[in-house]
C-alpha positions as CSV (number, residue, x, y, z in Angstrom):
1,X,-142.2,-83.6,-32.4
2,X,-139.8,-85.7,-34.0
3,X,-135.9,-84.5,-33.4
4,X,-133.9,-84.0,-36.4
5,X,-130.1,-83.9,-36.0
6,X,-128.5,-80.9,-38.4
7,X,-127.0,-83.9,-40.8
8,X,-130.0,-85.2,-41.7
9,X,-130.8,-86.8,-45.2
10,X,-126.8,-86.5,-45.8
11,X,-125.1,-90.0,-46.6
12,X,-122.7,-90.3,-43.7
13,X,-119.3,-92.2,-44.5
14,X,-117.8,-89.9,-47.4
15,X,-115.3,-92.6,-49.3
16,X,-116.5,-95.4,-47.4
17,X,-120.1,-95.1,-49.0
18,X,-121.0,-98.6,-49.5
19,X,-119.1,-100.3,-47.2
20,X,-121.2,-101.4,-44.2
21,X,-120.9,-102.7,-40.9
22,X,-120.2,-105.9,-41.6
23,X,-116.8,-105.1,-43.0
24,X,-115.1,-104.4,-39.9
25,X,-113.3,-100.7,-38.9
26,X,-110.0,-101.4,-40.0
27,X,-110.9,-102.4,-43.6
28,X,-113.4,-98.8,-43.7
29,X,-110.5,-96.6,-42.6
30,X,-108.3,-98.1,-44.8
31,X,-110.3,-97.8,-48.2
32,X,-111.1,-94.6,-46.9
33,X,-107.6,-94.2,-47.4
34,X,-107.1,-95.6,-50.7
35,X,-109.8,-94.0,-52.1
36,X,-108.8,-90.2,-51.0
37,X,-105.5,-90.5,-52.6
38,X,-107.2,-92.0,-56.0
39,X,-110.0,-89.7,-56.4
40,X,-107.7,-86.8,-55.5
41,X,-107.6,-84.0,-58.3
42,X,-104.5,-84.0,-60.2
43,X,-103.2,-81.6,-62.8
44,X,-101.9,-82.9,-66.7
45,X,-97.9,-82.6,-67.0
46,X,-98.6,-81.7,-70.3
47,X,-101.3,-78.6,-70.7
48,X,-101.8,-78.3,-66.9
49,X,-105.7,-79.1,-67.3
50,X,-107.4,-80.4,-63.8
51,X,-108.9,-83.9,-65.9
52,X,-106.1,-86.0,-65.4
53,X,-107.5,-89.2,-64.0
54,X,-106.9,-92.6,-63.8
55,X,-108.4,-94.9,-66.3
56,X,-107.3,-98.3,-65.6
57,X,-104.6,-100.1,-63.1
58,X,-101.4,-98.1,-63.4
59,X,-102.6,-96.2,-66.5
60,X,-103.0,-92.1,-66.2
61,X,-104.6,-90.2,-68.5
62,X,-105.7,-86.3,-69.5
63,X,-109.3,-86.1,-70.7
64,X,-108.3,-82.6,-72.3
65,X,-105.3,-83.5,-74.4
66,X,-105.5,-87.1,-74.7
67,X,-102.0,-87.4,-72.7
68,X,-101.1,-90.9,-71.4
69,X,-98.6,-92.3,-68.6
70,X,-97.6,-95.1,-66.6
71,X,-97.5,-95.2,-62.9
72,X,-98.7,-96.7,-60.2
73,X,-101.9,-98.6,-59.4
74,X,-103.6,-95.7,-56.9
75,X,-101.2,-93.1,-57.1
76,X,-98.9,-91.6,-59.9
77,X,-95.4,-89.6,-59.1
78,X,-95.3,-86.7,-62.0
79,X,-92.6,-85.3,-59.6
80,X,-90.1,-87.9,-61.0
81,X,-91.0,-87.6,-64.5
C-alpha cells in the first residue's frame, strides 16, 4: 500500500509556483512577497467594484468603469488620493 500524504496532487508553493530549486530561498520568499501584495484584491475609488487591477508598470485600472490611475509599480496608495 502506497502512503499518501493529505496534500496530495495540490501544487505546493502558492506564489512561488514556478520558481524551483535552483533559484535559491531568499529570491522564493521574496517574490512570494511581491506577488502577495500585487495580486492582492483591491476595491475601485470610483464605483467601489472588487476589478481594480493592475494592467501594466505603475498603471491601475477598474475593469467595471473603465477608471484609470497612476501609482506605483506593485502597489498603489488610493489612501493618498
Amino acid at each position: 500500500m502506497a502512503f499518501q500524504s493529505s496534500s496530495a496532487g495540490v501544487p505546493e508553493g502558492g506564489n512561488r509556483r514556478g520558481l524551483g530549486a535552483k533559484y535559491g530561498a531568499t529570491v522564493r520568499k521574496r517574490y512570494g512577497r511581491v506577488m502577495s501584495v500585487l495580486k492582492r484584491t483591491r476595491r475601485c475609488p470610483s464605483c467601489g467594484s472588487t476589478r481594480f487591477r493592475r494592467k501594466g508598470a505603475g498603471i491601475w485600472a477598474c475593469a467595471t468603469c473603465k477608471y484609470t490611475i497612476a501609482g506605483e509599480a506593485y502597489d498603489v496608495q488610493l489612501e493618498k488620493m
